[in-house]
C-alpha positions in Angstrom: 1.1 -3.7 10.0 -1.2 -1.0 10.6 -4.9 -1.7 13.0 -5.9 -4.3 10.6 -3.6 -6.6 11.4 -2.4 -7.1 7.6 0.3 -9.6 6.7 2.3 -10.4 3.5 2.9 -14.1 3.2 3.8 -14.7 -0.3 5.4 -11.8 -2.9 5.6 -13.3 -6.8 7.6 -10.2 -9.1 7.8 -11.0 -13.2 9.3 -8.6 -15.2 9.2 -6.3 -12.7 12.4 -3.4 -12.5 15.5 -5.6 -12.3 13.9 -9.2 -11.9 13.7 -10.3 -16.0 11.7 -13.5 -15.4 9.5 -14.3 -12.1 10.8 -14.5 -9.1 8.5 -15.9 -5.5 9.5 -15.1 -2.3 7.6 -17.1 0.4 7.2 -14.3 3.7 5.9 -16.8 5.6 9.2 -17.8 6.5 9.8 -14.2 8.2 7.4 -15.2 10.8 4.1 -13.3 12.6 6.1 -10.8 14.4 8.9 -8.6 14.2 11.0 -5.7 12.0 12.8 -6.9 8.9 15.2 -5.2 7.4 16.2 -5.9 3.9 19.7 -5.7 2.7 21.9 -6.3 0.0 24.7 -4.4 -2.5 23.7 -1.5 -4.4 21.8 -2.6 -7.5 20.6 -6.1 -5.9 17.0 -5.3 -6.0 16.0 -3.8 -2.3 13.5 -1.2 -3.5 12.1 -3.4 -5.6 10.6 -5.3 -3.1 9.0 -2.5 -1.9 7.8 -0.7 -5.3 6.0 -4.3 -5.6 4.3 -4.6 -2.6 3.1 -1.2 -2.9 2.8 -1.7 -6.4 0.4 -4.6 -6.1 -1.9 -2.7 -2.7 -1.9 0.4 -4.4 -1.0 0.3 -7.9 2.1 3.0 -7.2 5.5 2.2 -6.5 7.2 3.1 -3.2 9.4 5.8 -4.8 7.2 8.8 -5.1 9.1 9.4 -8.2 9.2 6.1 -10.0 5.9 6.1 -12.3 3.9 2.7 -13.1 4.6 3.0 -16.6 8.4 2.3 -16.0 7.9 -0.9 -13.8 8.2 -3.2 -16.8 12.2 -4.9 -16.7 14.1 -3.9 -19.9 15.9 -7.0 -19.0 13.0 -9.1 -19.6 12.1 -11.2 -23.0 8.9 -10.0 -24.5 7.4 -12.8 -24.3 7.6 -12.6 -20.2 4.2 -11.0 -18.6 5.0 -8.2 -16.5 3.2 -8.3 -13.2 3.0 -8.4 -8.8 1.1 -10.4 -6.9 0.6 -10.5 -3.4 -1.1 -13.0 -0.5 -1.7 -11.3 2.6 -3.4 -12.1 4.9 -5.9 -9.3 7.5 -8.1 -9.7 10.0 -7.5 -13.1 10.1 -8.6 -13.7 6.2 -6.6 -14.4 3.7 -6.6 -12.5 0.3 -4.7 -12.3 -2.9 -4.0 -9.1 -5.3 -2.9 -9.6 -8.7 -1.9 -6.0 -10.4 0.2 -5.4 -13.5 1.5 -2.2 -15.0 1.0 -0.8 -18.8 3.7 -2.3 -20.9 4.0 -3.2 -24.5 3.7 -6.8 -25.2 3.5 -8.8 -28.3 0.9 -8.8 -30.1 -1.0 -12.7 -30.2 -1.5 -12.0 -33.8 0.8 -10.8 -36.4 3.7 -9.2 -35.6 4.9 -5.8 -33.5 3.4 -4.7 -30.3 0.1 -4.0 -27.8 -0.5 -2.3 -25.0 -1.5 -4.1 -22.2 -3.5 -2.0 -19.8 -3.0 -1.7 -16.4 -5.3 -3.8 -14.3 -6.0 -4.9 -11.2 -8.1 -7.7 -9.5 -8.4 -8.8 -5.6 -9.3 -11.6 -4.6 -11.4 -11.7 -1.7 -12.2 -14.8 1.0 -15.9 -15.2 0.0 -14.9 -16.1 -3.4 -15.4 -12.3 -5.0 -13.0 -10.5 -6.7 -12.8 -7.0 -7.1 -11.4 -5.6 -10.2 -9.3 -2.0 -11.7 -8.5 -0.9 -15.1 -6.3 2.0 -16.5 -4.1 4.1 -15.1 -6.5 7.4 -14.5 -6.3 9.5 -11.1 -9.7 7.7 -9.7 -8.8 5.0 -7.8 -10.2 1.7 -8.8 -12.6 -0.9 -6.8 -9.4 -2.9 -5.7 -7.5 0.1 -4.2 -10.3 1.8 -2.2 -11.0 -1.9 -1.2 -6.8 -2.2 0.1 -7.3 0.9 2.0 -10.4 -0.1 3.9 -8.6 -3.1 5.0 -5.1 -1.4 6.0 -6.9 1.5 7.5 -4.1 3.5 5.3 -3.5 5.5 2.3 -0.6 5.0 0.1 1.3 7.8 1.3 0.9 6.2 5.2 1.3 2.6 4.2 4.8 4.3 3.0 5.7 6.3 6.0 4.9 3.8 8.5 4.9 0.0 7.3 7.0 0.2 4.0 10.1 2.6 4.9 12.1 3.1 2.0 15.8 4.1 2.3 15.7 7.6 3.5 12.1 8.1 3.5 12.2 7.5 7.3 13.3 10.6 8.1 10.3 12.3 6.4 8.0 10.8 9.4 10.6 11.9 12.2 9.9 15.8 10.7 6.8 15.3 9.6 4.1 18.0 11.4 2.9 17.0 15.0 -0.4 16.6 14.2 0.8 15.0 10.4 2.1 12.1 12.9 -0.9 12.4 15.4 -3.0 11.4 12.2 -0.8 8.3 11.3 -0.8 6.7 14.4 -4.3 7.4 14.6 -5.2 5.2 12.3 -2.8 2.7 12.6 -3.8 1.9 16.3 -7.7 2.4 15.6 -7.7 5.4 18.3 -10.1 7.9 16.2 -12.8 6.7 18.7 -10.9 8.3 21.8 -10.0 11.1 19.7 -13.8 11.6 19.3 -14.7 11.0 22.9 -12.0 13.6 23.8 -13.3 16.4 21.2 -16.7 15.8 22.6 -15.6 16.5 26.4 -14.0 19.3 25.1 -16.9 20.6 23.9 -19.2 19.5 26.5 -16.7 21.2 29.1 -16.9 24.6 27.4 -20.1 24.7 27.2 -20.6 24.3 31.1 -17.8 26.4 31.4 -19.9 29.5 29.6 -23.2 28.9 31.7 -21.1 28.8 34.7 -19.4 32.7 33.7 -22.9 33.5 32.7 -23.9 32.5 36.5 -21.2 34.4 37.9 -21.9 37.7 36.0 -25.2 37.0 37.1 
């Protein structure tokens, strides 16, 4: 999706809204190209899929009203780590996210529970990895470095490359130029965009010294 080229290859969900223990789901198998559509009965899990792909680029589910804090599975034994990772694959690299939501978890000594923070860390091709803690506003190192490689926010990743049952319809009535700036970035067309404004410009300009030489 998007002008980067990105790919999912392999999802792994634990603990994560329905899915009590961990559950891998190898998207290689869906091949380079194409629209997938997933599909199931009600209840089966569908959204899930997306809250953990989002989940694990951007540390926010795909429903705009679903907060992080309620991602960890009530079904799951406390003992089970809640968490999303994701291999993708962009501009021809391959890279990895690991990102888990806060929970409560058992404590490693004594009895009753801990939070576990949320965190983040991407793992990059060149070996680095880029890390996010807590759940403020600021966006963490691994987020801001998901976006640069998408060439999308959240809230475009979801309107365009993620489309959430009835969210669709949201881009069909979105604003002219609200959808003019989508597409923009997903097909890497700010340059013409430039190249146009400057013409523009360049155009009026000429324009105004030719009605200055005519009122001359």
């Amino acid at each position: 999706t998007g002008g980067a080229g990105m790919r999912p290859t392999k999802l792994t969900i634990s603990a994560f809204g329905p899915y009590a223990g961990q559950v891998e789901l190898n998207l290689d198998k869906l091949g380079r190209e194409g629209l997938y559509v997933i599909c199931g009965d009600t209840g089966a899990g569908k959204t899930t899929i997306f809250d953990a792909i989002t989940f694990a680029l951007f540390g926010k589910a795909s429903g705009k009203h679903v907060r992080a804090e309620l991602l960890r599975s009530k079904y799951a034994l406390p003992e089970t780590p809640t968490f999303v990772e994701l291999a993708f694959r962009c501009r021809g690299q391959d890279y990895r996210i690991r990102r888990n939501p806060r929970y409560d978890r058992p404590k490693v000594r004594g009895s009753g529970t801990t939070p576990q923070e949320q965190s983040a860390e991407l793992y990059c091709p060149d070996g680095s990895v880029l890390t996010g803690k807590g759940s403020a506003p600021k966006k963490d190192r691994a987020t801001e470095a998901v976006e640069e490689l998408l060439g999308l926010s959240f809230e475009q990743f979801v309107q365009v490359a993620m489309i959430a049952q009835g969210e669709f319809r949201q881009l069909l009535l979105a604003e002219t130029k609200e959808r003019q700036k989508i597409f923009r970035e997903i097909f890497q067309t700010r340059y013409y965009q430039l190249f146009q404004d400057r013409v523009k410009s360049e155009a009026a300009a000429l324009e105004q010294t030719c009605q200055k030489a005519r009122d001359s």
